[in-house]
C-alpha positions as CSV (number, residue, x, y, z in Angstrom):
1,X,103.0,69.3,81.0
2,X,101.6,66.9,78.3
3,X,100.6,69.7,76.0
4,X,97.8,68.6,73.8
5,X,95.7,66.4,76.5
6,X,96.4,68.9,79.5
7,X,95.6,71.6,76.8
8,X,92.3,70.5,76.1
9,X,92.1,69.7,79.9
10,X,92.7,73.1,80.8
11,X,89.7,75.0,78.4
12,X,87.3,74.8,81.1
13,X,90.0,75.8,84.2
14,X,88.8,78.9,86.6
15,X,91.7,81.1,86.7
16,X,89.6,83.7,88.8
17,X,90.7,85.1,92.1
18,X,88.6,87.6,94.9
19,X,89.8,89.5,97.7
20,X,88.5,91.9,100.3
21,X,91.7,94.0,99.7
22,X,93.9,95.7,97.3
23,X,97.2,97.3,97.5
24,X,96.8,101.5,96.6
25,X,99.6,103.2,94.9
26,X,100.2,106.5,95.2
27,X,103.0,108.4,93.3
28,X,104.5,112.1,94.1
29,X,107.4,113.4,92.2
30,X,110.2,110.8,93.4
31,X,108.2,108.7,96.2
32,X,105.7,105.9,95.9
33,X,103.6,104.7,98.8
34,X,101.6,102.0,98.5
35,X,98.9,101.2,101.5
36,X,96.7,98.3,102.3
37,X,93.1,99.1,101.7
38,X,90.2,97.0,102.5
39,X,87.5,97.6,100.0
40,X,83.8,97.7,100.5
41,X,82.9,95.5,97.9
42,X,85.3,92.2,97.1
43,X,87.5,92.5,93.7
44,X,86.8,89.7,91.5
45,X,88.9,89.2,88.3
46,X,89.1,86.1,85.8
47,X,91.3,84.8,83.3
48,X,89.9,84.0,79.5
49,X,91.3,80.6,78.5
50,X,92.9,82.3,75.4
51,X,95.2,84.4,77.8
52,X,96.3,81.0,79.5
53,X,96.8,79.4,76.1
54,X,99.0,82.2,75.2
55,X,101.0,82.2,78.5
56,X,101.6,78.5,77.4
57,X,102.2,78.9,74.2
58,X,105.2,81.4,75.0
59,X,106.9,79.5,78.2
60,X,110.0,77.5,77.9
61,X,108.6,75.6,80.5
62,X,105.2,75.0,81.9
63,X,103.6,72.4,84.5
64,X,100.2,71.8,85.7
65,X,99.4,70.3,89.3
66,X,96.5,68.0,89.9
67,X,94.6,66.8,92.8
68,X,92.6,64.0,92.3
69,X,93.7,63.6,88.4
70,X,91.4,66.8,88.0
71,X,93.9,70.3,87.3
72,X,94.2,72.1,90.1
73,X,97.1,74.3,88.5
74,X,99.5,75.5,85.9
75,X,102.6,77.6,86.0
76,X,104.7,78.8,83.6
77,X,108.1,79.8,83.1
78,X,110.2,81.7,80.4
79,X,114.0,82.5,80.8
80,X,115.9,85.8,79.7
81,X,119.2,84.6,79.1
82,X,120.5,88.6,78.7
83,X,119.8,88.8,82.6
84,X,120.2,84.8,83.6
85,X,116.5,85.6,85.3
86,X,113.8,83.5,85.2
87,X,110.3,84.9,85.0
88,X,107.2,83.4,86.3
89,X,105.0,84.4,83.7
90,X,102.0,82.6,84.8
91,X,100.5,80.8,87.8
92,X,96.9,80.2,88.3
93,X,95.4,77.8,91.0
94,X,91.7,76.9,90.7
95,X,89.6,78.5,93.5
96,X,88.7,74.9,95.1
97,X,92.4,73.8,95.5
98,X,93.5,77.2,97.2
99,X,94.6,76.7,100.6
100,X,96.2,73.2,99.4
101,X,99.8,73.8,98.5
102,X,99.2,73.7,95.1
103,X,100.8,77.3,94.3
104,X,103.7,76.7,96.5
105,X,104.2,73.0,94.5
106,X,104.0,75.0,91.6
107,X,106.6,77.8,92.9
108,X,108.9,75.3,93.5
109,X,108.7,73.5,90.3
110,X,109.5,77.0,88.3
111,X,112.5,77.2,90.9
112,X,113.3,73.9,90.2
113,X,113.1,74.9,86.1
114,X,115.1,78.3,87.0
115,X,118.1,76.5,88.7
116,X,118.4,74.0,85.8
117,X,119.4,77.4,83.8
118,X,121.5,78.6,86.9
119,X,118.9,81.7,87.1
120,X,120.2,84.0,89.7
121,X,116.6,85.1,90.5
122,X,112.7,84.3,90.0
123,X,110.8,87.3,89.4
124,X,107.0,87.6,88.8
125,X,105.0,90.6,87.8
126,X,101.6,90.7,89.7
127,X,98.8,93.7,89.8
128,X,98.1,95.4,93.0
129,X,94.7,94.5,93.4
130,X,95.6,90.3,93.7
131,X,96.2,90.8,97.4
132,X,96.4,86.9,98.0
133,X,98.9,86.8,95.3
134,X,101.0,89.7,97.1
135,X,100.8,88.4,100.2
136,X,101.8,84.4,99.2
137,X,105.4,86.0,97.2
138,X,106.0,87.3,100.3
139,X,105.4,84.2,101.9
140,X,107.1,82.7,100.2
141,X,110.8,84.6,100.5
142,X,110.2,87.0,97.4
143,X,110.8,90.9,97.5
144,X,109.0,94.0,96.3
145,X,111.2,94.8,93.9
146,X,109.1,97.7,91.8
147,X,106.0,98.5,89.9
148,X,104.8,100.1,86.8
149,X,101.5,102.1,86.5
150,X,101.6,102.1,82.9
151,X,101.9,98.4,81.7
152,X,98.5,97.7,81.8
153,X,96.3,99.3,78.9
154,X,93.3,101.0,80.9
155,X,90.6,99.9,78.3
156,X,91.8,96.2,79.8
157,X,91.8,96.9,83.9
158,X,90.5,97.7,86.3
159,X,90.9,101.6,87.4
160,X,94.2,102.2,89.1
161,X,95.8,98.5,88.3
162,X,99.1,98.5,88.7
163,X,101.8,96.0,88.3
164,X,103.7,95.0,91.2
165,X,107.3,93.1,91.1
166,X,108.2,90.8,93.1
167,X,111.7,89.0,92.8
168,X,113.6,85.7,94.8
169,X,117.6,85.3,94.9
170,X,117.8,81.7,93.8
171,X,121.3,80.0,95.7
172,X,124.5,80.0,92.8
């Protein structure tokens, strides 16, 4: 990423997603079910360009993709060296260039970035209700690997948000 000209590229970037279906947690004492739910109404959730700045601003790595010279993505990276894990913190694809390869070119660069640091694993932390997020990790070879009903702050989410982790056993 060419940080001050894709910067100022990327102030105007949709980093929205919709879907028709969420994922619905449900906790009792010691067990968790989670259950695909089609909703009535589509969710629709954006991104503020501060929050992608920020994600930026903390990676070790980032990359952007482009189609046409115009941004069609960004993904970035940051490594815990405590757990040799690399952590997709962000990845945001433009609603136009969905359905184009552009998040798995970007999933593949952060795995590219990951085995330079011999990560054992690429893990990425994604909220129940991005359904089309869910269902491209699994796609693409990663595993449910947990969740956490109290990460986000409720005065920021949506009701009942919940993170989702999804993790992907990178080759030694």
């Amino acid at each position: 990423m060419q940080h001050e000209s894709d910067r100022q590229r990327l102030s105007g970037f949709d980093a929205s997603f919709s879907s028709e279906y969420i994922y619905r947690i449900v906790t009792n004492e010691m067990a968790v079910e989670i259950t695909e739910e089609k909703l009535i109404l589509p969710f629709y959730k954006t991104y503020a360009f501060e929050q992608i700045k920020n994600e930026i601003d903390e990676a070790d790595h980032a990359v952007v993709a482009e189609i046409d010279e115009t941004i069609a993505g960004l993904a970035t990276v940051k490594y815990g060296e405590w757990n040799n894990r690399a952590r997709l913190t962000g990845i945001f694809v433009a609603p136009e260039s969905k359905g184009k390869g552009v998040g798995r070119a970007l999933v593949k660069a952060a795995i590219d970035y990951a085995k330079t640091k011999s990560a054992r694993c690429l893990f990425v932390e994604t909220q129940n209700v991005n359904y089309p997020a869910i269902r491209f990790y699994l796609k693409l070879g990663f595993e449910f690997c947990g969740f956490d009903n109290a990460l986000y702050d409720p005065a920021d989410v949506s009701a009942g948000e919940t993170a989702l982790y999804f993790s992907k056993k990178l080759a030694a």
